[in-house]
N, CA, C and O of each residue as an XYZ file, in Angstrom:
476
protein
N      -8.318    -19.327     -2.178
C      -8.883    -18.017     -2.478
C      -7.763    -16.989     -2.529
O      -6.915    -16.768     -1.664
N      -7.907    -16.463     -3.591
C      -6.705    -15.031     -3.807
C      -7.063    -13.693     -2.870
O      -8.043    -12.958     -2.992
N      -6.096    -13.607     -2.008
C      -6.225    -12.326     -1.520
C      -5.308    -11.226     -1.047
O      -4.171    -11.655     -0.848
N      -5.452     -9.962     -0.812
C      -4.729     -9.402     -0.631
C      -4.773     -9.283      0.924
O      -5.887     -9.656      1.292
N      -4.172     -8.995      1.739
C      -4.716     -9.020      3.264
C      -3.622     -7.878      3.900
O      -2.484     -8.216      3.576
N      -3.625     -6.793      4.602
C      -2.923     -5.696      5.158
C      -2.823     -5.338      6.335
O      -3.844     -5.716      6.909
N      -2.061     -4.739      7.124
C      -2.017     -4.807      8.470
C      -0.919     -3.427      8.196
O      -0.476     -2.824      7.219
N      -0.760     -3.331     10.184
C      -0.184     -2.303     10.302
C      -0.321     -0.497     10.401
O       0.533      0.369     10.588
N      -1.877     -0.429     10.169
C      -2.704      0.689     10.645
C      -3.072      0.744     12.175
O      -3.337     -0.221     12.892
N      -3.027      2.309     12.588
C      -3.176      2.716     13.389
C      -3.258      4.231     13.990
O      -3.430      5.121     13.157
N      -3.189      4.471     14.874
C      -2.975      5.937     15.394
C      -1.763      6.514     15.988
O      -1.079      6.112     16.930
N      -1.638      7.618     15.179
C       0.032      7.807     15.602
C      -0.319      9.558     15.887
O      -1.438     10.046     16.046
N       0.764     10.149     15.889
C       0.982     11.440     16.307
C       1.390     12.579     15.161
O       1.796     12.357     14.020
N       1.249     13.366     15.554
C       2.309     14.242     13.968
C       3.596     13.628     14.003
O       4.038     13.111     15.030
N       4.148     13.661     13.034
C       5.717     13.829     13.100
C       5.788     11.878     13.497
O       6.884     11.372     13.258
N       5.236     11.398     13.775
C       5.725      9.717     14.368
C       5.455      9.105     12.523
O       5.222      9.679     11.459
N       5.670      7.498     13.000
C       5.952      6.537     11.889
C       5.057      5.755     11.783
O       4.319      5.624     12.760
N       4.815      5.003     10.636
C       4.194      3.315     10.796
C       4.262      2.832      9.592
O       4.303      3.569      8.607
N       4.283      1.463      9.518
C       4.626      0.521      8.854
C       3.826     -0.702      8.122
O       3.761     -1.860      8.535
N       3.136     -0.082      6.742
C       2.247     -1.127      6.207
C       2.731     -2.095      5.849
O       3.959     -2.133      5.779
N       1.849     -3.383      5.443
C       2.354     -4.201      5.213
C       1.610     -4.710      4.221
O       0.547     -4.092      4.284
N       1.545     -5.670      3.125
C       0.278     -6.405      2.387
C       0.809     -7.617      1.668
O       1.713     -7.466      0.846
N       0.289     -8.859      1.931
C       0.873    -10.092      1.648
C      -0.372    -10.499      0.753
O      -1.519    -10.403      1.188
N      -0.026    -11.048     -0.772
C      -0.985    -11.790     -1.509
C      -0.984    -13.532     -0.968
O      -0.082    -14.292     -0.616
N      -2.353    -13.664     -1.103
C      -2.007    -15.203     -1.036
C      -3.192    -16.135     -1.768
O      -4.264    -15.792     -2.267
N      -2.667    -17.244     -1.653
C      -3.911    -17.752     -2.978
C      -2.898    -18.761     -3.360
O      -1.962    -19.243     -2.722
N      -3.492    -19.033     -5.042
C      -2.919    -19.629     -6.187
C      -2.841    -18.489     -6.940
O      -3.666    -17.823     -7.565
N      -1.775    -18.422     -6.760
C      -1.217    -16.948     -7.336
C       0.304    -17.474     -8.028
O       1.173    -18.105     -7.427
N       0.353    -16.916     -9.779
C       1.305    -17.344    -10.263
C       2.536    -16.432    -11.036
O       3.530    -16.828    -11.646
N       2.244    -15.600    -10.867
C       3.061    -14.228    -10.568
C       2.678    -12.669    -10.221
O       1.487    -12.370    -10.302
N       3.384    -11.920     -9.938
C       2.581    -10.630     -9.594
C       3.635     -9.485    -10.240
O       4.860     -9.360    -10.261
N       2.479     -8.714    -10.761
C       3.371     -7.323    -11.514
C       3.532     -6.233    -10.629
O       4.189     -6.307     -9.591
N       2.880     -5.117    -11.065
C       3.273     -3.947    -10.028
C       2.279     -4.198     -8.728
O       1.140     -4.614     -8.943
N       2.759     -3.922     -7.280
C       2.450     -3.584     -6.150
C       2.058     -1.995     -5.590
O       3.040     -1.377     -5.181
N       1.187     -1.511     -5.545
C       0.599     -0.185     -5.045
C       0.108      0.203     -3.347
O      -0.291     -0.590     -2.493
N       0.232      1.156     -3.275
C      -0.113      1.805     -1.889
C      -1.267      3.021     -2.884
O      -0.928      3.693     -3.859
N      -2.783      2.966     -2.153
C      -3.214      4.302     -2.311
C      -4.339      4.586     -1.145
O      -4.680      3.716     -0.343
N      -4.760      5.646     -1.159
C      -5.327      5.908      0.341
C      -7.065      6.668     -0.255
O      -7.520      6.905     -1.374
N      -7.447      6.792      0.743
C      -8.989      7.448      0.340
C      -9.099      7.747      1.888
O      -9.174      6.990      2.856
N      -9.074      9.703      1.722
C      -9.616     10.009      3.005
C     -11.309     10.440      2.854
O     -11.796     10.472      1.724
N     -12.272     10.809      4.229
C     -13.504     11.209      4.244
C     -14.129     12.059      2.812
O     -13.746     13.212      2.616
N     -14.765     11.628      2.185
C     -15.055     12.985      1.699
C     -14.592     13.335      0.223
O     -15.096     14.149     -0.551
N     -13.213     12.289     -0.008
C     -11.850     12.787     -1.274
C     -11.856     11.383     -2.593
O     -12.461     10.311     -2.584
N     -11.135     11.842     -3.377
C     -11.315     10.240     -4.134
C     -10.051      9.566     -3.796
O      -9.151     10.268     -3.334
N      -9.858      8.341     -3.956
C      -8.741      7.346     -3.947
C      -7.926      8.037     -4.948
O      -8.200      8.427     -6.083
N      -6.316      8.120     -3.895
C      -5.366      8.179     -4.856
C      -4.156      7.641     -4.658
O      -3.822      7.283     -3.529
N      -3.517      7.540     -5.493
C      -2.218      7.175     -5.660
C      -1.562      7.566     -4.524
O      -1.708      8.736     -4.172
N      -0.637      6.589     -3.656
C       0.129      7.302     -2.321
C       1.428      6.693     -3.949
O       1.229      7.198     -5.053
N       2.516      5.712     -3.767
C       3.367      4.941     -4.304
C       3.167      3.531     -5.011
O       2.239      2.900     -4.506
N       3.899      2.798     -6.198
C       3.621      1.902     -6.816
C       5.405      1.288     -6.689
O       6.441      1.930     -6.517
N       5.164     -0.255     -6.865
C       6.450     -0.457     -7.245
C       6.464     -1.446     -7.940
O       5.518     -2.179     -7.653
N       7.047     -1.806     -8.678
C       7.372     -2.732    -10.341
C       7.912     -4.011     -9.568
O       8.502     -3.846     -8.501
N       7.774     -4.929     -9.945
C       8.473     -6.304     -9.832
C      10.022     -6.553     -9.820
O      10.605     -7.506     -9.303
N      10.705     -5.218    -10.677
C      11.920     -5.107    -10.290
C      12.151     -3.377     -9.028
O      11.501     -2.991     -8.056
N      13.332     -2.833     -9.721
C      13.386     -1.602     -8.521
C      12.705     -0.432     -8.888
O      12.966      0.505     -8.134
N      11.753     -0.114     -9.984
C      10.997      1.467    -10.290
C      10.045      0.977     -9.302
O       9.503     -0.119     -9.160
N       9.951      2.571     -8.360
C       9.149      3.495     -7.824
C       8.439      4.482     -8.204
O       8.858      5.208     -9.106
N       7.087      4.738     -7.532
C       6.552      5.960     -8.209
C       5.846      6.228     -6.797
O       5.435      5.446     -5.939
N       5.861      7.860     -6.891
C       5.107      8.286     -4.989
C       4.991      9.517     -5.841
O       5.693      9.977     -6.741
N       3.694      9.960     -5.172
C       2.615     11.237     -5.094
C       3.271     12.138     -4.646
O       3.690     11.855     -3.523
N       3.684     13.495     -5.131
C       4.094     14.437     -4.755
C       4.198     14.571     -3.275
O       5.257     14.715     -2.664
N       2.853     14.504     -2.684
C       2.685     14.736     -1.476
C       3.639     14.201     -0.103
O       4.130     14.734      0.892
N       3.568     12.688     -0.756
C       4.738     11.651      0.339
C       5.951     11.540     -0.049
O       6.628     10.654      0.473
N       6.405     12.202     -0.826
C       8.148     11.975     -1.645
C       8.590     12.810     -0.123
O       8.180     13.722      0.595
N       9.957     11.587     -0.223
C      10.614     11.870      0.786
C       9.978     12.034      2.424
O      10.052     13.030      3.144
N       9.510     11.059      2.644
C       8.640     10.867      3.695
C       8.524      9.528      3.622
O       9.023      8.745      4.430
N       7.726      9.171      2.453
C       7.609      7.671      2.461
C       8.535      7.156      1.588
O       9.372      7.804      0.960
N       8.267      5.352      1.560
C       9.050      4.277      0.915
C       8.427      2.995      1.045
O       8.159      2.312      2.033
N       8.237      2.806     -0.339
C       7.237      1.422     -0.894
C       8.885      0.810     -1.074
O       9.893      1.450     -1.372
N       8.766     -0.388     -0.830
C       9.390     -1.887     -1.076
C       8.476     -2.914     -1.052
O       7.373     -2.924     -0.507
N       9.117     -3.927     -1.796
C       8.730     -5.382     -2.070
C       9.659     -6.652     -1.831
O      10.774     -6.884     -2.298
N       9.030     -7.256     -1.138
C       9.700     -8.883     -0.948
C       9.141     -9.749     -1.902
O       7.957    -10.086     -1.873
N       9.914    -10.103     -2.707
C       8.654    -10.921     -4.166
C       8.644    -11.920     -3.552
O       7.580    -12.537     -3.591
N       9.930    -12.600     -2.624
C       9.392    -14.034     -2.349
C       8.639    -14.242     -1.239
O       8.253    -15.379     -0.967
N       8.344    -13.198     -0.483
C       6.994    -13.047      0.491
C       5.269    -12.913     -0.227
O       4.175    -13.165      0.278
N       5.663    -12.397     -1.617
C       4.602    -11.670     -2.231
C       4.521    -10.347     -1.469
O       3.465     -9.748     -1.264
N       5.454    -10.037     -1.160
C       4.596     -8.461      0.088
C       4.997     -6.823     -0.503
O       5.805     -6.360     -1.308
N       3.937     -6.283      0.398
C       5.045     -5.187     -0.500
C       4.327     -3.946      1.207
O       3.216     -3.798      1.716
N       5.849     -3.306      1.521
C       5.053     -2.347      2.775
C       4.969     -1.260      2.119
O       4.775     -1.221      0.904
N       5.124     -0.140      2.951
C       5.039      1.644      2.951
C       5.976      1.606      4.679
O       5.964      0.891      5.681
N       6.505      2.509      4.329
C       7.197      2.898      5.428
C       6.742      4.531      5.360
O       6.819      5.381      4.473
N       6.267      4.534      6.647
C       5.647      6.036      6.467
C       6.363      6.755      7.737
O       6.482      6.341      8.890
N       6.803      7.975      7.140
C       8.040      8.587      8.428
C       6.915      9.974      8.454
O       5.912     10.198      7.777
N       7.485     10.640      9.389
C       6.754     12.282      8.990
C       5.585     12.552      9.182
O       5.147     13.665      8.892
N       4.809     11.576      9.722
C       3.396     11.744      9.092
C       2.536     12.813      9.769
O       2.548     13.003     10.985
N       1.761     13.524      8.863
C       1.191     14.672      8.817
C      -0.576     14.236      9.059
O      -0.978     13.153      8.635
N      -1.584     15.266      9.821
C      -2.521     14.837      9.934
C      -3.537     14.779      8.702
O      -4.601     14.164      8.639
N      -2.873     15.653      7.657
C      -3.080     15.345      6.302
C      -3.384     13.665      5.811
O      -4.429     13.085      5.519
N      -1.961     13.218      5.876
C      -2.301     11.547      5.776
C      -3.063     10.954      6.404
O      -2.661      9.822      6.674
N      -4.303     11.267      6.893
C      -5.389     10.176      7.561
C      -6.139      9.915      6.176
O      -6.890     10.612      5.493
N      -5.766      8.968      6.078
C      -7.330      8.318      5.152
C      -6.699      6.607      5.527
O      -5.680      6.236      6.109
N      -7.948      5.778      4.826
C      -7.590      4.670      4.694
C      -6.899      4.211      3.472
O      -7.356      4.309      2.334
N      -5.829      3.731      3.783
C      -4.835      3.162      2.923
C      -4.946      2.024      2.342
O      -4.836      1.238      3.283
N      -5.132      1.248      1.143
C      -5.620      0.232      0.321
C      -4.558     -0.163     -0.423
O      -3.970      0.546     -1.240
N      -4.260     -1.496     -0.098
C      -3.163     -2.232     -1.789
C      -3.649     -2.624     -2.626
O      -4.766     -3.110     -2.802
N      -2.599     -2.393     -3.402
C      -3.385     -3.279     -5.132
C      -2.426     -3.760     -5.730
O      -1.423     -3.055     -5.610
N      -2.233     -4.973     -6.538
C      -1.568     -5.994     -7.083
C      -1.818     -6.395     -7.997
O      -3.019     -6.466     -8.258
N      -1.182     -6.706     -8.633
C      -1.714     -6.835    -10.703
C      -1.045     -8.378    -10.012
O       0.109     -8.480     -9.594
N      -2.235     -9.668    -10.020
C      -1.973    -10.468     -9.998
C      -2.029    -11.786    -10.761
O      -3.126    -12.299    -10.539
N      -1.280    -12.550    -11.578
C      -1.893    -13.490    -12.271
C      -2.294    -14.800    -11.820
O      -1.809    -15.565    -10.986
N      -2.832    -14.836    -12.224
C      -4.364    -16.167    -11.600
C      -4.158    -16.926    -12.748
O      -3.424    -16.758    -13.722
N      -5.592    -18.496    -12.197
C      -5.718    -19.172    -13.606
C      -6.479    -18.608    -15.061
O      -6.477    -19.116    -16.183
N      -7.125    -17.341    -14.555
C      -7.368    -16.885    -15.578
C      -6.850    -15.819    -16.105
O      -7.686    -15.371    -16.889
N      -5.859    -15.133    -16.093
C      -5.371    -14.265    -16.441
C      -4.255    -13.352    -15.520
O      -3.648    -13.923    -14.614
N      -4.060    -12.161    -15.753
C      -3.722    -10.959    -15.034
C      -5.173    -10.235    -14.434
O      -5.999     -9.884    -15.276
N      -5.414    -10.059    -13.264
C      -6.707     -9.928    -12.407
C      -5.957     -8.377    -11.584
O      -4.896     -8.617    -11.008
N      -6.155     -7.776    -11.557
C      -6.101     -6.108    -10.422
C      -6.943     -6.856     -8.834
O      -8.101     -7.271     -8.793
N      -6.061     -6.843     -7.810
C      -7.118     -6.896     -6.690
C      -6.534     -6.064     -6.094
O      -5.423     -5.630     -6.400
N      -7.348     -5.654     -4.954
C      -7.596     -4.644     -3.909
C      -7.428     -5.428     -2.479
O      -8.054     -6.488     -2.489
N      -6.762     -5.176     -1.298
C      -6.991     -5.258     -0.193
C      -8.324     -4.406      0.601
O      -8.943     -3.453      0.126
N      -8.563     -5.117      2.045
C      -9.488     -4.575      2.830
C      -9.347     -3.093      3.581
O     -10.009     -2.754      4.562
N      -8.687     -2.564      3.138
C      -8.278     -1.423      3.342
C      -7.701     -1.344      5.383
O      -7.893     -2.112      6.326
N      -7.040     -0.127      5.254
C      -6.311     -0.503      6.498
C      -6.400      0.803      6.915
O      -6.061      1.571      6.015
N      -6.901      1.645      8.476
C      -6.999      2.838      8.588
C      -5.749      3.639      9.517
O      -5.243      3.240     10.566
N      -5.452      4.885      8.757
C      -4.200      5.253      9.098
C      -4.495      6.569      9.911
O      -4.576      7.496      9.106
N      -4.646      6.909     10.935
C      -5.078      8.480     11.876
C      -3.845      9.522     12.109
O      -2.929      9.150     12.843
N      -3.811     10.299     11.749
C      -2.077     11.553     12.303
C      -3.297     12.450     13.001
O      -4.149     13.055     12.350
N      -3.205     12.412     14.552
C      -3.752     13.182     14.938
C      -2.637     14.475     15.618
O      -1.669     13.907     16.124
N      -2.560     15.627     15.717
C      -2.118     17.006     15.306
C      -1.508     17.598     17.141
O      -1.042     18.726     17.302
């Protein structure tokens, strides 16, 4: 079974760190871009950072220079390193992976992972 699976949520402080993580696994036969996006109470899902199979990055105004998406291709993984964090950033944080399967290129989603900056 193909999945995305995430860890590394929790409750932190203003100003403290933490460290996502999201490993595909399956029969999985290559993977394109890797994403971080979040959905707090209330807001729609958006874009936190994306990163390409080689080194392009892309991050939301909001987390530039704060955060940092990387990828281990031969882990399949890809984290967020989140520095700074503001009580703004509480939502739950979700990966997504352009993954190819036996049938194609497939988009999946992780179980989402919840991130708290309490103030």
């Amino acid at each position: 079974q193909v999945q995305l699976v995430e860890s590394g949520g929790g409750l932190v402080q203003a100003g403290g760190s933490l460290r996502l993580s999201c490993a595909a696994s399956g029969s999985i036969f290559g993977i394109n871009d890797m994403g971080w996006y979040r959905q707090a109470p209330g807001k729609q899902r958006e874009l936190v950072a994306t990163a390409t199979r080689g080194s392009g990055t892309n991050y939301a105004d909001s987390v530039k220079g704060r955060f940092t998406i990387s990828r281990d291709n031969a882990k399949n993984t890809v984290y967020l390193q989140m520095n700074s964090l503001k009580p703004e950033d509480t939502a739950v944080y979700y990966c997504d992976a352009k993954l190819l399967i036996g049938t194609g290129w497939v988009d999946y989603w992780g179980q989402g992972t919840q991130v708290t900056v309490s103030s």
